[in-house]
N, CA, C and O atoms as a printed pandas DataFrame, in Angstrom:
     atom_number atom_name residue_name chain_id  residue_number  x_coord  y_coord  z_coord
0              1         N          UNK        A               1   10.639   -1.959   19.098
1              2        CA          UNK        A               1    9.648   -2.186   18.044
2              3         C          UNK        A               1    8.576   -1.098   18.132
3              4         O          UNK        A               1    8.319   -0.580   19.219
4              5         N          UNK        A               2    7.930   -0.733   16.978
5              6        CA          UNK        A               2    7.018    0.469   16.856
6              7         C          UNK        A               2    5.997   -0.461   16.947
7              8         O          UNK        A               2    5.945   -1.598   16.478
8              9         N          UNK        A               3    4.858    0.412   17.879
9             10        CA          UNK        A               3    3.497   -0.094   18.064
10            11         C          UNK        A               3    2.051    0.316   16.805
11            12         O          UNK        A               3    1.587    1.421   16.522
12            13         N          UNK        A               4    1.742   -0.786   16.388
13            14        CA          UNK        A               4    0.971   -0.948   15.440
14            15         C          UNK        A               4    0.203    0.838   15.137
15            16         O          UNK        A               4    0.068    1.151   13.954
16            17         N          UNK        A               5   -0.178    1.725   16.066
17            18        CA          UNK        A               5   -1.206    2.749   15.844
18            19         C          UNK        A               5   -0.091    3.413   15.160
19            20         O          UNK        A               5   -0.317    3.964   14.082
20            21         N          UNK        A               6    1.266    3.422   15.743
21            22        CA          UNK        A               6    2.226    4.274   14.900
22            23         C          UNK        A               6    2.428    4.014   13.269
23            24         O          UNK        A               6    2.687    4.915   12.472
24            25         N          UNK        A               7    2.307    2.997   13.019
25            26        CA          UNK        A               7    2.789    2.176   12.110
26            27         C          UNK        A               7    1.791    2.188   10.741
27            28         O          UNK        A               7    1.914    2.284    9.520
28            29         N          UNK        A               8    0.569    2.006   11.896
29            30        CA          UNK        A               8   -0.561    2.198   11.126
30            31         C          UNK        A               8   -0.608    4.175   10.249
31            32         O          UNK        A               8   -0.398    4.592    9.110
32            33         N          UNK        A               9   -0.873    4.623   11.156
33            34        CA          UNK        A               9   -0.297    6.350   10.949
34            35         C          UNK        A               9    0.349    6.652    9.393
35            36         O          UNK        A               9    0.055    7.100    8.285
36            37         N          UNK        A              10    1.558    5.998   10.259
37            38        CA          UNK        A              10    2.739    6.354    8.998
38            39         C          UNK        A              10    2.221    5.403    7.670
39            40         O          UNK        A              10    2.976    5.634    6.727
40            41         N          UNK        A              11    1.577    4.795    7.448
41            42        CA          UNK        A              11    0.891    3.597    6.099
42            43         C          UNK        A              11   -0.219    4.793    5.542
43            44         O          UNK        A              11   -0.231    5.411    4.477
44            45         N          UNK        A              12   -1.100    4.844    6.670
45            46        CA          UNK        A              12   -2.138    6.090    6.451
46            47         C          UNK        A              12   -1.475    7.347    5.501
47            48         O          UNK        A              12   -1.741    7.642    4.335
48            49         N          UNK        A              13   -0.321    8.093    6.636
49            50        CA          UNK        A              13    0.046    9.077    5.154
50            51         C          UNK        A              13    0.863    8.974    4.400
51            52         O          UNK        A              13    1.328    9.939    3.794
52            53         N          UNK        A              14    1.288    7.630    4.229
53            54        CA          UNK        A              14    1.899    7.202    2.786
54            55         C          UNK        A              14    0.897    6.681    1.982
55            56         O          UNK        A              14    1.042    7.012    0.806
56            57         N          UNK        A              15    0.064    6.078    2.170
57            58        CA          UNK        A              15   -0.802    6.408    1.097
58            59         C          UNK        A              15   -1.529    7.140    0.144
59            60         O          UNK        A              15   -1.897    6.918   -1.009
60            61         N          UNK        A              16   -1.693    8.547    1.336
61            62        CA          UNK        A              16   -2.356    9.551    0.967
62            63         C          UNK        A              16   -1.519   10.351   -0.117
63            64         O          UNK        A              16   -1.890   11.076   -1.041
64            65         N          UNK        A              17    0.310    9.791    0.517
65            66        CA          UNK        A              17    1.191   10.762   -0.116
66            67         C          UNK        A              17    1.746   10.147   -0.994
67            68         O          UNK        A              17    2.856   10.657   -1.148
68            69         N          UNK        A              18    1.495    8.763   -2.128
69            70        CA          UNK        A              18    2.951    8.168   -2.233
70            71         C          UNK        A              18    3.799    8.566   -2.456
71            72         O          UNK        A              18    4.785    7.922   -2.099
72            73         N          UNK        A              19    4.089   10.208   -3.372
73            74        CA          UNK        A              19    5.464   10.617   -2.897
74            75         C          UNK        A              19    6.623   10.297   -2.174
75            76         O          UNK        A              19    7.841   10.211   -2.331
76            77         N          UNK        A              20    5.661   10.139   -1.224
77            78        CA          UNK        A              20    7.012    9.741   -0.028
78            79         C          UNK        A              20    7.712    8.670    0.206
79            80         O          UNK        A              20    8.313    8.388    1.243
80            81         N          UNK        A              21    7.596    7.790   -1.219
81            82        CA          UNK        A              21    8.125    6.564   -1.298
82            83         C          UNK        A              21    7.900    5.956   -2.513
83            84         O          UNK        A              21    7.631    6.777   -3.390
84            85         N          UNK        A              22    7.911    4.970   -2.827
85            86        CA          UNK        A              22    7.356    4.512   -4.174
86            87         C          UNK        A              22    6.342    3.782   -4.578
87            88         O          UNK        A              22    6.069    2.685   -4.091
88            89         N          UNK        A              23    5.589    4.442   -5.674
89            90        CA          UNK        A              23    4.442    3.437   -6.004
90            91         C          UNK        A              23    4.195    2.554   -7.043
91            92         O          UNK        A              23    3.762    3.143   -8.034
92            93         N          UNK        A              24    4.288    1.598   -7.153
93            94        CA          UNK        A              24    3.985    0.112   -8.067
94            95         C          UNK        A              24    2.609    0.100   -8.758
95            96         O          UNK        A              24    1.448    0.292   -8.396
96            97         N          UNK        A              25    3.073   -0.129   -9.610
97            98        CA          UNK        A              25    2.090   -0.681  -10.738
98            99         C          UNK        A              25    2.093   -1.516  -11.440
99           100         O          UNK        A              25    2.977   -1.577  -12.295
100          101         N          UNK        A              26    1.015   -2.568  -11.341
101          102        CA          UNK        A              26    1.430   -3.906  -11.861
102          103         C          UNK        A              26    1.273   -3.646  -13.425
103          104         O          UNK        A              26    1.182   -2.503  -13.872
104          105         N          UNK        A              27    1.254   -4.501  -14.026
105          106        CA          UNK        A              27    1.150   -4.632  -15.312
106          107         C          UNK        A              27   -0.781   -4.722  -15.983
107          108         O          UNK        A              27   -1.388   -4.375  -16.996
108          109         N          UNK        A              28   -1.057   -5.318  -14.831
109          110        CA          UNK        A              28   -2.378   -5.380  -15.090
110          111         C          UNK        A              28   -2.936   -3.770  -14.811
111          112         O          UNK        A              28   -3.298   -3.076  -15.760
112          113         N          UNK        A              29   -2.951   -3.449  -13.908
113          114        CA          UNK        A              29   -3.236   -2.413  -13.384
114          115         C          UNK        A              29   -2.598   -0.932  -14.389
115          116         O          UNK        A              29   -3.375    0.013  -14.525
116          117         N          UNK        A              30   -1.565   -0.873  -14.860
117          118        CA          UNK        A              30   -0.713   -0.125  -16.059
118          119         C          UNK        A              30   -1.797   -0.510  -17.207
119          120         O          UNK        A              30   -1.818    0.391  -18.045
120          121         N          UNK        A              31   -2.516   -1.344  -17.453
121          122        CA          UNK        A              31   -3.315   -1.478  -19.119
122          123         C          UNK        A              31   -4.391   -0.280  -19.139
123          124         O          UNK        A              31   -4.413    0.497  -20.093
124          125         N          UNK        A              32   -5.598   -0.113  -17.675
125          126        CA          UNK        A              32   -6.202    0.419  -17.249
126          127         C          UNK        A              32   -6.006    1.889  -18.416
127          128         O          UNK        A              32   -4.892    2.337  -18.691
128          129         N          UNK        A              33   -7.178    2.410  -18.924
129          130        CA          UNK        A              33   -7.089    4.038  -18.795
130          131         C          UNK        A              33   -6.188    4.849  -18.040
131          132         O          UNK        A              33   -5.583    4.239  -17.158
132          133         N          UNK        A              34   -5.959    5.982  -18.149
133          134        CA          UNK        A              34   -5.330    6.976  -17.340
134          135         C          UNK        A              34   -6.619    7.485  -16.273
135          136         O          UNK        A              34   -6.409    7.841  -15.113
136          137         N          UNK        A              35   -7.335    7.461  -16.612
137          138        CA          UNK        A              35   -8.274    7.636  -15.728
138          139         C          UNK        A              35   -8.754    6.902  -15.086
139          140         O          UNK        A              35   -9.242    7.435  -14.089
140          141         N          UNK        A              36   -8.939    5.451  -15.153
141          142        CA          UNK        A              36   -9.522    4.772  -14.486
142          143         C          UNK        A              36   -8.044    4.395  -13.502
143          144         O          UNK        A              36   -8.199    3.788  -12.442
144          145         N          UNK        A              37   -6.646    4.808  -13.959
145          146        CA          UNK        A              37   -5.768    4.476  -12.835
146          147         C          UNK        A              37   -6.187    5.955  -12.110
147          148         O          UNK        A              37   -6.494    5.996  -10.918
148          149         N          UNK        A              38   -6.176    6.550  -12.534
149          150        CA          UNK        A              38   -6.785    7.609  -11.187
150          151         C          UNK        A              38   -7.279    7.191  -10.334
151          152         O          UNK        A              38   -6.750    7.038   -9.233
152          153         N          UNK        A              39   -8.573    6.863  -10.668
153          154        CA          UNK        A              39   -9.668    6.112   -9.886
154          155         C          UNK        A              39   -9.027    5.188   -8.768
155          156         O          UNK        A              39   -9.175    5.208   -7.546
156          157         N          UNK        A              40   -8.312    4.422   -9.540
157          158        CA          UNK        A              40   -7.702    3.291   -8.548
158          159         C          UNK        A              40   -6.812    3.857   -7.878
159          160         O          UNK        A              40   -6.703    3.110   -6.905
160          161         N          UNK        A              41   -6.158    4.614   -7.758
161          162        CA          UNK        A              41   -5.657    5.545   -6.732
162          163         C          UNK        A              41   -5.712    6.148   -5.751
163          164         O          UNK        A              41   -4.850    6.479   -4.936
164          165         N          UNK        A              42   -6.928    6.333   -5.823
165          166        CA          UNK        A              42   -7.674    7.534   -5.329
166          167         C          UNK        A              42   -8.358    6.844   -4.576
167          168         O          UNK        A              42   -8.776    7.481   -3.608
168          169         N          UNK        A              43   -8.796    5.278   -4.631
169          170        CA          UNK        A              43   -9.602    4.188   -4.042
170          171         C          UNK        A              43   -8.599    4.182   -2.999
171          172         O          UNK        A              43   -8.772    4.738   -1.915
172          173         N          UNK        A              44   -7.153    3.315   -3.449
173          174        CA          UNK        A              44   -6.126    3.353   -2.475
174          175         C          UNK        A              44   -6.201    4.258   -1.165
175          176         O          UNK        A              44   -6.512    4.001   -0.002
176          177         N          UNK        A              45   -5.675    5.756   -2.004
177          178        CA          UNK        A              45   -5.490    6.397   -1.120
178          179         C          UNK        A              45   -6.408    6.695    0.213
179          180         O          UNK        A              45   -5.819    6.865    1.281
180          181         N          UNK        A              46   -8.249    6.781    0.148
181          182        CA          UNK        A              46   -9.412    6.723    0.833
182          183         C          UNK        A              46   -9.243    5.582    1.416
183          184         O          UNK        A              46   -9.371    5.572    2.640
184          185         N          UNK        A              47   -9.036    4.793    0.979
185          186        CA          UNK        A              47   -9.153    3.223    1.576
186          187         C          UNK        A              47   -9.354    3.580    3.376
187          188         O          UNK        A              47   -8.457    4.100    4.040
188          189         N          UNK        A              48  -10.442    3.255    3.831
189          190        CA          UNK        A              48  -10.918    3.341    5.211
190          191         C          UNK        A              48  -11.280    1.843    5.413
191          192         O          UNK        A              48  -11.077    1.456    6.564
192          193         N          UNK        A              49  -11.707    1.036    4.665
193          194        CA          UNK        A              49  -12.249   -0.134    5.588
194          195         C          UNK        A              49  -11.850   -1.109    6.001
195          196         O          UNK        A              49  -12.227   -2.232    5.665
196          197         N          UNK        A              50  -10.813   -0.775    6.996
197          198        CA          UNK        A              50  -10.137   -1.939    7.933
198          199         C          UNK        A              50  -10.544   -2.895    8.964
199          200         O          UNK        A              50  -10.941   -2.576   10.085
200          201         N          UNK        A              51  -10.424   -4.045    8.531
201          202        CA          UNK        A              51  -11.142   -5.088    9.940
202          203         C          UNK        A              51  -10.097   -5.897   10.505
203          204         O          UNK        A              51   -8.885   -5.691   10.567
204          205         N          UNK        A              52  -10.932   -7.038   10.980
205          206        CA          UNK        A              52   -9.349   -8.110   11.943
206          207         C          UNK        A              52   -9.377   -9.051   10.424
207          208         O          UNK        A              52   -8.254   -9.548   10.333
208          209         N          UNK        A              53   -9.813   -9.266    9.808
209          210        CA          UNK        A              53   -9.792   -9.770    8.639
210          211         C          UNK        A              53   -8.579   -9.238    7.462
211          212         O          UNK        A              53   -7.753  -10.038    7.023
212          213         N          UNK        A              54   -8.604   -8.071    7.119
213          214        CA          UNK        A              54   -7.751   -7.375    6.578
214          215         C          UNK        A              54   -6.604   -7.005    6.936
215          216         O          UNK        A              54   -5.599   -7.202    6.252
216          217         N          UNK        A              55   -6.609   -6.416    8.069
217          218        CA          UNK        A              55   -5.971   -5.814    8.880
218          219         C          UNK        A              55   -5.469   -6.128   10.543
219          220         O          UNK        A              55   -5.455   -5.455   11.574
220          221         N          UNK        A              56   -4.987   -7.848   10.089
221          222        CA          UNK        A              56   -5.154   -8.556   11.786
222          223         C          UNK        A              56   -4.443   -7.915   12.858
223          224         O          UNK        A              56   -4.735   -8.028   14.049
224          225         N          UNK        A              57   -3.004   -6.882   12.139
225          226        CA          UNK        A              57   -2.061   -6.527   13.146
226          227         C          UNK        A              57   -2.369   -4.765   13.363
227          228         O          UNK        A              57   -1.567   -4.038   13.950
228          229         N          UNK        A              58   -3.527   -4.330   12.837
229          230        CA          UNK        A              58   -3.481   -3.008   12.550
230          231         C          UNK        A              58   -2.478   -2.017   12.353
231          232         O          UNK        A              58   -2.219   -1.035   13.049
232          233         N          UNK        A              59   -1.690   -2.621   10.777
233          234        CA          UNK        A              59   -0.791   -1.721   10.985
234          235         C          UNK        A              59   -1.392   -1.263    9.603
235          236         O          UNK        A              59   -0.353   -0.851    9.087
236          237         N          UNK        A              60   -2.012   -1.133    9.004
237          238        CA          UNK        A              60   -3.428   -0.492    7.778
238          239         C          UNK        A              60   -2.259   -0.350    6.394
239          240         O          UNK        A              60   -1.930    0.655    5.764
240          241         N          UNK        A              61   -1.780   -1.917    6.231
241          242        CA          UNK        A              61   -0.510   -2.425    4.852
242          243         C          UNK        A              61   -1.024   -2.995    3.791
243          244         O          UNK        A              61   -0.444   -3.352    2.765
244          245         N          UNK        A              62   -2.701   -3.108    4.215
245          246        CA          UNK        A              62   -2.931   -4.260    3.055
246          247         C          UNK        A              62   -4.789   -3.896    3.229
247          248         O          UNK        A              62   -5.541   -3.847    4.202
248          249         N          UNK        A              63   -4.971   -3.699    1.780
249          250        CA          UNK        A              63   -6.632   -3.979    1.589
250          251         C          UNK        A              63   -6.896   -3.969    0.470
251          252         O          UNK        A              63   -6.035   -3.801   -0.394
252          253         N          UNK        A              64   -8.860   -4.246    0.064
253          254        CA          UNK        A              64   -9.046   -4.577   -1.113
254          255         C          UNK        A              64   -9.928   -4.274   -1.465
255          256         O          UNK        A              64  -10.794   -4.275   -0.590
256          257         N          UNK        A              65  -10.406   -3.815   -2.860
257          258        CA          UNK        A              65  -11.428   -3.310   -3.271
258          259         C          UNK        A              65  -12.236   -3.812   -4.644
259          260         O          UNK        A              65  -11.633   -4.602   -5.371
260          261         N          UNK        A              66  -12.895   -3.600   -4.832
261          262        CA          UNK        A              66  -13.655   -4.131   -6.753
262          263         C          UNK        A              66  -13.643   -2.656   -7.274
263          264         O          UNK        A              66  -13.668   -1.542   -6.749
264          265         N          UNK        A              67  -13.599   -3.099   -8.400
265          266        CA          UNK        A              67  -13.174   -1.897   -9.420
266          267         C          UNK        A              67  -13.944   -2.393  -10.338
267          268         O          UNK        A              67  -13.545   -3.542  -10.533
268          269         N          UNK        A              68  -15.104   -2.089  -11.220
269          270        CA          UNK        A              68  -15.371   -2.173  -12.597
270          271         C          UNK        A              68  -15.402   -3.935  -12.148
271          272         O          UNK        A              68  -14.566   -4.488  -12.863
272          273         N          UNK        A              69  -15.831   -4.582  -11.559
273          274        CA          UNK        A              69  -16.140   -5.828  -11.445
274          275         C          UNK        A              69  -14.996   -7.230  -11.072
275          276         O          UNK        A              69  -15.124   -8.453  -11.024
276          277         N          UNK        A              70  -13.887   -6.272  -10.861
277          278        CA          UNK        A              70  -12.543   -7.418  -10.535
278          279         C          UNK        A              70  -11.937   -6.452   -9.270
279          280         O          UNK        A              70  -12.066   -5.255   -9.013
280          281         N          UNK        A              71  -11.302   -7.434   -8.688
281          282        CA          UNK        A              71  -10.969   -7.051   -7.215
282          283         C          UNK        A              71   -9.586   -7.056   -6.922
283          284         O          UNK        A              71   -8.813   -8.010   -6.831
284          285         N          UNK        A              72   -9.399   -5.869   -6.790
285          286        CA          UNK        A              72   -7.737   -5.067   -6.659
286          287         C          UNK        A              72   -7.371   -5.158   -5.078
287          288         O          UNK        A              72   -8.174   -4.886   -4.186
288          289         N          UNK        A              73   -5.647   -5.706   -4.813
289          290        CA          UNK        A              73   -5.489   -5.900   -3.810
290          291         C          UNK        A              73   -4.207   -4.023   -3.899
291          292         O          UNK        A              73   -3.950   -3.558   -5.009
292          293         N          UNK        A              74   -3.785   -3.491   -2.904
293          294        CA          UNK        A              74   -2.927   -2.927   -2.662
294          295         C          UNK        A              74   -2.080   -3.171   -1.114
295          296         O          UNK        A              74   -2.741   -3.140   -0.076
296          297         N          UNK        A              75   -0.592   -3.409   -1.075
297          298        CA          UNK        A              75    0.393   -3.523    0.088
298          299         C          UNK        A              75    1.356   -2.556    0.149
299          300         O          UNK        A              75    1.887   -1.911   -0.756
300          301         N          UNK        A              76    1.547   -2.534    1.593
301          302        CA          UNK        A              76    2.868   -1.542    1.859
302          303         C          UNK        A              76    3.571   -2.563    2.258
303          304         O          UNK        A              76    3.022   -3.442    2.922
304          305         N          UNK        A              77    4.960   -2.639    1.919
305          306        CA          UNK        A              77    6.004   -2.887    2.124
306          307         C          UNK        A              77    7.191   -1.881    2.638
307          308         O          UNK        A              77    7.379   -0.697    2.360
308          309         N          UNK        A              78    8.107   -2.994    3.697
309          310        CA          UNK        A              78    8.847   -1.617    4.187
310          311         C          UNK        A              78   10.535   -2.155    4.120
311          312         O          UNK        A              78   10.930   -2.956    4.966
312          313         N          UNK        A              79   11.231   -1.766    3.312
313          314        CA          UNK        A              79   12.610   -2.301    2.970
314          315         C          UNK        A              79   13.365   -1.548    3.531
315          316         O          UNK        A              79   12.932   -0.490    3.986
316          317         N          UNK        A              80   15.324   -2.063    3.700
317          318        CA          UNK        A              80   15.707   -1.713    4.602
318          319         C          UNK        A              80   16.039   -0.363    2.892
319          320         O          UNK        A              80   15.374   -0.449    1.860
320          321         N          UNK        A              81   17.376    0.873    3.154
321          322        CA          UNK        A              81   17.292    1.746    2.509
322          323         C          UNK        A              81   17.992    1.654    1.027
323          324         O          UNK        A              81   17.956    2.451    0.089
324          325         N          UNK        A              82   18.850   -0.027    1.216
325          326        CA          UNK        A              82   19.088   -0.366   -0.367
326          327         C          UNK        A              82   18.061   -1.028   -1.298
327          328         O          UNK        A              82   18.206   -1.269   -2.497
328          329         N          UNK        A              83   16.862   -1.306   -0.424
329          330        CA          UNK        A              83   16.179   -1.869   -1.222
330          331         C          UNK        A              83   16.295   -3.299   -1.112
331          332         O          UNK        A              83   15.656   -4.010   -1.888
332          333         N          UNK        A              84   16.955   -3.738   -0.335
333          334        CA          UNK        A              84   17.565   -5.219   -0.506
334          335         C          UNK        A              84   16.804   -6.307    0.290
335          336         O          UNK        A              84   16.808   -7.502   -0.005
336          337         N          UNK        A              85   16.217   -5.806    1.227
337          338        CA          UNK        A              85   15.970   -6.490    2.380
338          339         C          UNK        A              85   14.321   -6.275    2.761
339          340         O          UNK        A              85   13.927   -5.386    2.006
340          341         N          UNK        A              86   13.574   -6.580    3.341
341          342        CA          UNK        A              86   12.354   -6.160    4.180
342          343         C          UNK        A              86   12.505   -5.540    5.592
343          344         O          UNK        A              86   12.720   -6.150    6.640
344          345         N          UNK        A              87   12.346   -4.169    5.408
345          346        CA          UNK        A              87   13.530   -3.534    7.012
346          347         C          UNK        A              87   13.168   -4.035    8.229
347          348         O          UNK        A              87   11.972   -4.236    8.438
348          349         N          UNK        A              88   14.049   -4.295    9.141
349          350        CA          UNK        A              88   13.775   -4.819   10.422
350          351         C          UNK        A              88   13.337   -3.409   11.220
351          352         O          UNK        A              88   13.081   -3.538   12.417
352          353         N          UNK        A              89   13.245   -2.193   10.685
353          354        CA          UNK        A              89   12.965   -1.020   11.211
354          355         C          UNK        A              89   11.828   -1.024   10.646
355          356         O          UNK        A              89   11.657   -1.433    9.497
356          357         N          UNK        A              90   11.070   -0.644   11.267
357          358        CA          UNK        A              90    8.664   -0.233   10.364
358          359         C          UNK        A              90    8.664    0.671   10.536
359          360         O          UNK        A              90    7.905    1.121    9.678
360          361         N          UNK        A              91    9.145    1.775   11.345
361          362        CA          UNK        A              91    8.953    2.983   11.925
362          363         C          UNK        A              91   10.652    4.428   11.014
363          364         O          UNK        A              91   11.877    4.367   11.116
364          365         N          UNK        A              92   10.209    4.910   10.661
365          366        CA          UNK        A              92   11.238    6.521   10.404
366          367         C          UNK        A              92   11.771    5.969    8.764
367          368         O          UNK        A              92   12.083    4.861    8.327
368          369         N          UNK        A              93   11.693    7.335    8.156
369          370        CA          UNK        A              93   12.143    7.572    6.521
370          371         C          UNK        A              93   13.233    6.991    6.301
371          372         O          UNK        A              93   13.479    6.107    5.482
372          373         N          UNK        A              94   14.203    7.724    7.386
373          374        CA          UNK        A              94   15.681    7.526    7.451
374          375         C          UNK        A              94   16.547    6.063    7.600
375          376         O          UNK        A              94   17.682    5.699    7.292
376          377         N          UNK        A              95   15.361    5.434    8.247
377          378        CA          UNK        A              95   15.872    4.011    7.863
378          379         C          UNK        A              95   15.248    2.966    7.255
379          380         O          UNK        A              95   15.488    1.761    7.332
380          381         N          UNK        A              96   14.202    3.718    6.480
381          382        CA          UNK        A              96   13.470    2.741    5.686
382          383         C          UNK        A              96   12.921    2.913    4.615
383          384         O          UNK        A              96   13.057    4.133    4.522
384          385         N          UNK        A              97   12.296    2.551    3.552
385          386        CA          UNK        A              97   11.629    2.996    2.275
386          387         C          UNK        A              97   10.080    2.151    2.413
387          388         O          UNK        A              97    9.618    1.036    2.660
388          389         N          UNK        A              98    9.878    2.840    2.241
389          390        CA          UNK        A              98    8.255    2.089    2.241
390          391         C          UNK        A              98    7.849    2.002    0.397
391          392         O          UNK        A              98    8.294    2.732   -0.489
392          393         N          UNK        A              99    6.685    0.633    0.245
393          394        CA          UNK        A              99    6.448    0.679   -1.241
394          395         C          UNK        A              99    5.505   -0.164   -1.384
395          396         O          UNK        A              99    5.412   -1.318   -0.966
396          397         N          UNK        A             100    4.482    0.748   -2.275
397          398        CA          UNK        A             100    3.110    0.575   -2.452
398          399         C          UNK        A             100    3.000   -0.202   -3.492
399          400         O          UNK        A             100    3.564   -0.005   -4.568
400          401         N          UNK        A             101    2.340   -1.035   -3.253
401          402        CA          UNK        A             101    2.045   -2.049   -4.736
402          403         C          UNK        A             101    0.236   -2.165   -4.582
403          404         O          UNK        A             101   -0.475   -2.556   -3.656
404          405         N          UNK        A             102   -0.113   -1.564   -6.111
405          406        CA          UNK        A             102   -1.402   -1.951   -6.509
406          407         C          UNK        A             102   -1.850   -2.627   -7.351
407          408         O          UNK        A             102   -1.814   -2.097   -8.461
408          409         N          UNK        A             103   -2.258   -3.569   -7.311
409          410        CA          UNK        A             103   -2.238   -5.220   -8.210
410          411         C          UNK        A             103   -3.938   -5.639   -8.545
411          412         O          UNK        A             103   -4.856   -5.209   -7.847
412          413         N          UNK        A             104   -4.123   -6.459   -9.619
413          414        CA          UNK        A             104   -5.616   -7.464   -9.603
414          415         C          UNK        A             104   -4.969   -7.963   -8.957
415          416         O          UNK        A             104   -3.745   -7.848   -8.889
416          417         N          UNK        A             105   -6.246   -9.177   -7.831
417          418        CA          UNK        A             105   -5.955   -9.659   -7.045
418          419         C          UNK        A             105   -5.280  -11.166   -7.579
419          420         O          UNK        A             105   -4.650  -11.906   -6.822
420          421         N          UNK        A             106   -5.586  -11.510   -9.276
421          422        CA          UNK        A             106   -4.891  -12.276   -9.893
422          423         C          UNK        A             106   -3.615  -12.301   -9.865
423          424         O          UNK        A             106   -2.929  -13.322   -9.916
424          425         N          UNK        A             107   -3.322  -11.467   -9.804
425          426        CA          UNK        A             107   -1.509  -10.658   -9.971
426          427         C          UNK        A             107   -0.878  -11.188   -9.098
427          428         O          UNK        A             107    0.225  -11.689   -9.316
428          429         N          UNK        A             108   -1.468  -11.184   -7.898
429          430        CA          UNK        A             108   -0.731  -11.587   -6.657
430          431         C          UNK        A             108   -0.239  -13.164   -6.973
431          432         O          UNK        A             108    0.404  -13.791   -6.131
């Protein structure tokens, strides 16, 4: 099993990058401006403020922010490489897909 700082790491520059995997957009979040999904992106990606609250296992998969007065959740998820499963691997590309979902926290 990969230890949370690793784990955490690899969440860190998938966020920064989603490239490197895929990123979700809810429906709520898709109505938004083109710019104001920037914004919310760009929130994502900065996202620094992790506690034991947010973040109980520190692996930095899940946080939340207000936007324009409503409060957006974003998660990483890590599936096995069909997509099918939630991977029993957290750690390497090659055996896993990671995937960002940015939602109102209604959405959820």
């Amino acid at each position: 099993m990969t230890d949370a700082a690793t784990i955490a790491a690899e969440n860190d520059d998938f966020r920064q990058h989603p490239s490197k995997g895929v990123l979700i957009l809810t429906d709520g979040i898709r109505c938004n401006s083109a710019k104001d999904i920037a914004k919310i992106i760009t929130k994502v990606r900065n996202f620094k403020r992790f506690t034991k609250g947010n973040d109980p296992y520190g692996e930095h998969d899940f946080g939340s922010f207000i936007f324009k007065g409503h409060k957006i959740f974003w998660k990483i998820d890590t599936y096995d490489t069909r997509f099918l499963y939630i991977s029993p691997y957290i750690s390497g590309v090659r055996l896993a897909h990671k995937v960002l979902t940015i939602m109102y926290a209604e959405e959820y």
